[in-house]
N, C-alpha and C positions, 0 to 999 in steps of 0.2 A: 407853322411849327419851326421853331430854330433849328440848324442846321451843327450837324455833330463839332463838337471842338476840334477832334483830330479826324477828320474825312480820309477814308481811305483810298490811295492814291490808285489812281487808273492804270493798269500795265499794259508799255505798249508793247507789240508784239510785228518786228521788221516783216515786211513780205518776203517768202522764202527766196524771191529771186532776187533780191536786196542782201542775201546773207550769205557770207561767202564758208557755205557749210561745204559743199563740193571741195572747194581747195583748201579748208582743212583733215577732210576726211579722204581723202585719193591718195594712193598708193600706187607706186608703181612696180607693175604687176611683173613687166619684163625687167627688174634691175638686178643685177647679177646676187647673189648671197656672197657673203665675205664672212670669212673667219678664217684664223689661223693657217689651218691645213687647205685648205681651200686656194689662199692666195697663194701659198709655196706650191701647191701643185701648178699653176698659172704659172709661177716664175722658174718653175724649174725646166716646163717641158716648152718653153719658149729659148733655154738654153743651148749651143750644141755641146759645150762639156758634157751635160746630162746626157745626153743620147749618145756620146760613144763612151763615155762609161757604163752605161745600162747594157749598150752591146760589149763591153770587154767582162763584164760581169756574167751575162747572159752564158756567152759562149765557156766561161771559167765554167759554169754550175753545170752547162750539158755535160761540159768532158767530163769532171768529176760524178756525174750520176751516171753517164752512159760512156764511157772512154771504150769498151767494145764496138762500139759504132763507126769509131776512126781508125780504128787496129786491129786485124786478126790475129796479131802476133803476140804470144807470151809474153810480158815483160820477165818472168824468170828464166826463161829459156836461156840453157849460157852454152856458147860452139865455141871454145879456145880457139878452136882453125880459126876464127874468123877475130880477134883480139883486135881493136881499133882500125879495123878495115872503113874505109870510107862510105858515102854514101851508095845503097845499089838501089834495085827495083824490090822494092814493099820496104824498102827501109833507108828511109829519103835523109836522115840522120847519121847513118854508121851506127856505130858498135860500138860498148863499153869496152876496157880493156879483159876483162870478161866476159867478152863476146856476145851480149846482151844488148834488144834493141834501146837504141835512145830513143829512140821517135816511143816507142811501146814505155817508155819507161816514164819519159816525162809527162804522157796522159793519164797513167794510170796514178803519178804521184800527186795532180793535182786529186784526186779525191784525198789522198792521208790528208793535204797540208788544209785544204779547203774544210772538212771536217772538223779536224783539231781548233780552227779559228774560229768558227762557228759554236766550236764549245766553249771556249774560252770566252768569248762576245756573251753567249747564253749567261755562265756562272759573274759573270761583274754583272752583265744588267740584274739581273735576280739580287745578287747581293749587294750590291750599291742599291739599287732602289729602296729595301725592305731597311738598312742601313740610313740611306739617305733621309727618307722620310720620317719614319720615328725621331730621329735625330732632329729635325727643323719643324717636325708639328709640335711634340710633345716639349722639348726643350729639356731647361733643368737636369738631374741628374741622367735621363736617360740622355741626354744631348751631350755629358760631360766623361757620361761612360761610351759610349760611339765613338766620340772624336778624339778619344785620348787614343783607343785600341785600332783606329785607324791610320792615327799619328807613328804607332810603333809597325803597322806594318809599311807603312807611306816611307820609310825611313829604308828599309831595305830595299834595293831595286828585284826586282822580278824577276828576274834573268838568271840573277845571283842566287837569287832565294829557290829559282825552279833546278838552277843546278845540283842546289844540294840535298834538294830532296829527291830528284831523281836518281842521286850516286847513293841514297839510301836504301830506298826504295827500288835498286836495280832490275829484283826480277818479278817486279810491277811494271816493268816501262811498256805502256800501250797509251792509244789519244786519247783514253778518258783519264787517268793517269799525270798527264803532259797539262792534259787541259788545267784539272785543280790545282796539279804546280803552279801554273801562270796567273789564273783567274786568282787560286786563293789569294794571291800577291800584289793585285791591281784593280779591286774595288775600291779599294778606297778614294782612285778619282772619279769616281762614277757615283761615289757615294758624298764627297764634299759638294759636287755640282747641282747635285737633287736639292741635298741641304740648303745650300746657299737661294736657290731658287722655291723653296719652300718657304722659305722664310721672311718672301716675297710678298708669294702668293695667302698664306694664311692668316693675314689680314685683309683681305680683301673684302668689297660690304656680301658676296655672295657666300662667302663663309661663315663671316657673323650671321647672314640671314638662315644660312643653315642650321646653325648652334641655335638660334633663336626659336627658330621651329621644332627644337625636340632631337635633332638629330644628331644620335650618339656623334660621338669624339672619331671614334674608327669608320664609322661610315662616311661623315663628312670628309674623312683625309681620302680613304677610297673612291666616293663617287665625284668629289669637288675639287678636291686639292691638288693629288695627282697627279689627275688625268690634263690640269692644267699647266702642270710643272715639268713636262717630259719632254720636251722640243733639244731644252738642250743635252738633257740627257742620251738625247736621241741622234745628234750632231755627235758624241762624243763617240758614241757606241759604233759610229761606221766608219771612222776613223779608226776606231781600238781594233779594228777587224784584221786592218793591213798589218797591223804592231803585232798583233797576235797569230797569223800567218810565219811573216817573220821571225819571230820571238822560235815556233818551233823547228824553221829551218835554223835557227842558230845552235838549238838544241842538238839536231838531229847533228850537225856540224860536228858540235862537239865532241860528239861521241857520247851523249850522255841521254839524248831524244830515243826514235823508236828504235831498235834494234833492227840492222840491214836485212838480218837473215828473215824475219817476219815482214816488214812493212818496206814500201817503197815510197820516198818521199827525196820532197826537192834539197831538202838538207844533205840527208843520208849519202844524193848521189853529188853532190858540191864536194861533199868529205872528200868522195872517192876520188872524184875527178884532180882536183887539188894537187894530188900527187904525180899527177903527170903533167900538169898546169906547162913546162918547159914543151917539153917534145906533141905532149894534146889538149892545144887548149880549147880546141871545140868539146870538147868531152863538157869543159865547163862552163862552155857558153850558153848552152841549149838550157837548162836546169836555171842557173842564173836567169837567164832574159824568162822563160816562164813564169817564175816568184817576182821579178822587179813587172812583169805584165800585170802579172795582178792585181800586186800593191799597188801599181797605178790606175787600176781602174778602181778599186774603194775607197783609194786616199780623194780621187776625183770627186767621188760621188759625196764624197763627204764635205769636200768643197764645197758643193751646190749645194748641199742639203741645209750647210751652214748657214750659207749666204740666204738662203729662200726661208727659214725662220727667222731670219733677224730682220724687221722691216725697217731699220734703216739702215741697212743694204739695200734693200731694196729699192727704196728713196732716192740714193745717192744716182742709181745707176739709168 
């Protein structure tokens, strides 16, 4: 019998121990996982800037939630007998010229200032984001209406713009108050940095592969886009923390932040001290060196935070 024209060909088949299945299939099981937040945690807490700014942070947020824990004394409590008398026992500070503790006063202020910044950090993140993102996903006229209305508040400074609304709004003046003054004034760099990083990220193939599979336009920017665009948003905002700390002691300075006779804060009593700045300048040293402690320990932190999302920072060092 002749044999087929085209014979089908014999397959061979390598012995298993011939085929290096193993070392393409092996994994290694102990190799660290890496992403984003993962390596900035690695490179932060390998820093010591980090750890003593976490501990100047730390101890800010006890005093300001518990300042009764370090003081038994009134900070309203006022003895004219006692008007700039120096330091005694239980009150390691002296006396305003109001005969009010320092030491009681400067604890109890950090919660007003600590608060106030915290709302202020709150309303930019919330509105820059919501701001920034619509702006760099959607584009087009939504991107043309954002950035022009952000370009007109980006033009006034914040300071200026919280003075004046607080001399309107006089017998408004409280931290939530203070906060909108500043916040409403200073999204807009929280909102161009989103933008600009969105407009990055929403080309990228896992966003197309989102769109592709069905998924609406506000979901993909919610659960994809995001949540991958916030690093620097997030450098910005711990920085904006100290600006905005400050921003209310300048307020309170001016006489146009909280009102002395309700709130005690590091402004209010810089005002006061001021006035005697000649003959007492501890009055204004204590208040001072508190607010410039602070801002150094969030400007710090915000250092590190900087540096540990950027990976080449990281690289470099």
């Amino acid at each position: 019998m002749p044999e087929p024209k085209n014979p089908i060909p014999e397959h061979f088949v390598a012995p298993f121990e011939e085929t290096p299945v193993a070392a393409v299939d092996a994994v290694k099981i102990d190799e660290k996982k890496s992403n984003l937040w993962l390596d900035a945690w690695r490179d932060m807490r390998g820093r010591p800037m980090f750890w003593i700014s976490a501990a100047i942070i730390l101890v800010v947020l006890v005093v300001s939630l518990f300042p009764q824990l370090f003081t038994q004394v009134d900070p309203r409590a006022a003895d004219l007998g006692m008007s700039k008398e120096g330091p005694s026992e239980g009150h390691p500070l002296g006396y305003t010229a109001q005969g009010e503790d320092v030491f009681s006063r400067v604890l109890y202020g950090t919660s007003t200032s600590v608060s106030v910044g915290l709302l202020v950090v709150l309303i930019t993140f919330v509105v820059g984001t919501i701001a920034g993102s619509l702006a760099g996903y959607f584009g087009g006229w939504v991107d043309t209406v954002i950035s022009r209305l952000g370009d007109i508040f980006f033009s006034i400074p914040y300071i200026l713009a919280a003075v004046i609304v607080m001399t309107v709004f006089q017998e408004y003046r409280n931290p939530l108050t203070i906060a909108f003054a500043i916040g409403g004034f200073s999204w807009p760099v929280s909102a161009r940095i989103l933008r600009s990083e969105i407009l990055r990220v929403r080309n990228a193939d896992y966003v197309m592969a989102s769109t592709a599979l069905g998924l609406s336009k506000f979901k993909t920017l919610v659960r994809h886009v995001i949540p991958n665009s916030m690093a620097p948003l997030i450098v910005v905002t711990t920085l904006s923390l100290s600006a905005a700390i400050v921003a209310e002691a300048v307020l309170s300075f001016l006489g146009v932040g909280l009102p002395p006779a309700d709130y005690i804060s590091w402004g209010n009593d810089i005002s006061a001290a001021q006035r005697d700045l000649r003959n007492d300048p501890q009055l204004l040293l204590w208040p001072s060196l508190a607010l410039a402690t602070t801002v150094l320990g969030f400007v710090m932190l915000g250092e590190v935070v900087r540096d540990a999302l950027d990976p080449k920072a990281r690289a470099q060092r």
